[in-house]
C-alpha positions as CSV (number, residue, x, y, z in Angstrom):
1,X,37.7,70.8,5.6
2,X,38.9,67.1,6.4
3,X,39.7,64.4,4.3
4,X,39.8,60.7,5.0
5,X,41.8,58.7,3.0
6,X,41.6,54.8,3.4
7,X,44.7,52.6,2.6
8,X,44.7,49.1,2.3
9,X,47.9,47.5,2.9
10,X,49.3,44.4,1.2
11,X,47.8,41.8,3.6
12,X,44.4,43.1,3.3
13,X,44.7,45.6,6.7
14,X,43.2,49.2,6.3
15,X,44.5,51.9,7.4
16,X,42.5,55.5,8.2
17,X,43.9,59.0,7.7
18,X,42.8,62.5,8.1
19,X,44.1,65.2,5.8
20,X,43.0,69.0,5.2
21,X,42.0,70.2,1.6
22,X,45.4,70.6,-0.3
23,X,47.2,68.0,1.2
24,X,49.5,65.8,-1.4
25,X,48.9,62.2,-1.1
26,X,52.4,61.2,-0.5
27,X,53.0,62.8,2.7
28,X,49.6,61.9,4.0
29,X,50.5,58.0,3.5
30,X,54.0,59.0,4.9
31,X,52.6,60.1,8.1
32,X,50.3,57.4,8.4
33,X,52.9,55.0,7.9
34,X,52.4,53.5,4.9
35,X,55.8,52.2,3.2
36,X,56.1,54.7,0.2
37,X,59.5,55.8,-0.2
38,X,58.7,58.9,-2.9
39,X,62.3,58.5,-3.5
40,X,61.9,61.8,-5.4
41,X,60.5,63.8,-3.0
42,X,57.5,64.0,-5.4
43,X,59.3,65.4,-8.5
44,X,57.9,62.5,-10.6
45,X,61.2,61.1,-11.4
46,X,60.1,58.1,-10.1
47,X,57.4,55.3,-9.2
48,X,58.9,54.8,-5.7
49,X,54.7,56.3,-4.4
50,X,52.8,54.2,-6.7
51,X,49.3,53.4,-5.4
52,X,46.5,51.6,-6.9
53,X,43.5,53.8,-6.2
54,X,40.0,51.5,-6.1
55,X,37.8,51.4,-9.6
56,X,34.9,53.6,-7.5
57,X,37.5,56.2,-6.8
58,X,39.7,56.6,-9.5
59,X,37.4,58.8,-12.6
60,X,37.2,61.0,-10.0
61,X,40.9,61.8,-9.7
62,X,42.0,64.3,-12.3
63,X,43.9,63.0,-15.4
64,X,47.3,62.0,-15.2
65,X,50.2,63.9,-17.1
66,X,52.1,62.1,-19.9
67,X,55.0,62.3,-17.4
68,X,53.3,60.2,-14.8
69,X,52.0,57.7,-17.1
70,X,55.8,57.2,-18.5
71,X,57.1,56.5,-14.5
72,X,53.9,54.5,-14.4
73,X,55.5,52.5,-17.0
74,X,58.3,51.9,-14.7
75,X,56.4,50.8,-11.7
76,X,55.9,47.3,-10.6
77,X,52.5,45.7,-10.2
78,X,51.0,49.0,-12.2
79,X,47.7,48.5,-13.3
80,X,44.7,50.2,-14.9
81,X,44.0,52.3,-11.6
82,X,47.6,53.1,-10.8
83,X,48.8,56.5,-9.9
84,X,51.8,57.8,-8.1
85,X,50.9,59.2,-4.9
86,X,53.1,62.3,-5.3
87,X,50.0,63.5,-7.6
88,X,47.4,63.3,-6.3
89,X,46.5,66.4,-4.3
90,X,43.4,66.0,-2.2
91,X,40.2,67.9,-1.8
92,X,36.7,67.6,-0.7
93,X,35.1,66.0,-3.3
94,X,38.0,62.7,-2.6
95,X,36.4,62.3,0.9
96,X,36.6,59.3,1.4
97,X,39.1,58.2,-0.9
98,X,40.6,54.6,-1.3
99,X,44.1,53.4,-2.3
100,X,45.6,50.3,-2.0
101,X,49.7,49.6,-1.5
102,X,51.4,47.4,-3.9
103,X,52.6,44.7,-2.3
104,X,56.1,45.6,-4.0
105,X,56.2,48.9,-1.7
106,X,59.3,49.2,0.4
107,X,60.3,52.4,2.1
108,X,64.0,52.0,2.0
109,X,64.4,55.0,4.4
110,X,62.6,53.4,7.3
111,X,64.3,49.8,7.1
């Protein structure tokens, strides 16, 4: 089954992907072109994917680990709907799904 993911970009464009069930978060925004470094390569040891997922969306992501919320800690602009997108693996019941990028996101790899 598909996915959409919607991302809304620091000045306010969106931005429409389609993933299959199982897909990680991360590479989905990669491909689409979204500036998320995921410096780690999505080992947590870092905030370098942190997305703010949209109040309506986010009690329906599972919990996050005590090791995410400590690189949470670490990320700028983090907020009460923050996740790192490295953990967020998608499925059905996230069609539809709505993150925004921080306006602090750079993707050093693609300067």
């Amino acid at each position: 089954m598909s996915v959409t993911v919607h991302f809304i970009t620091p000045d306010g464009a969106s931005a429409q992907a389609e993933a299959r069930e199982g897909d990680n978060l991360l590479r989905v925004a990669q491909a689409a072109g979204m500036p998320l470094e995921g410096t780690c390569e999505g080992q947590m040891a870092c905030s370098t994917c942190h997305v703010i997922v949209t109040p309506e969306w986010f009690d329906r992501l599972a919990e996050p680990s005590e090791e995410e919320e400590d690189m949470l800690d670490l990320a700028t602009g983090a907020g009460p709907t923050s996740r790192l997108a490295c953990q967020i693996d998608l499925e059905a019941r996230l069609d539809g799904l709505t993150v925004n990028i921080p306006a602090e996101s750079r993707d050093m790899q693609n300067i």
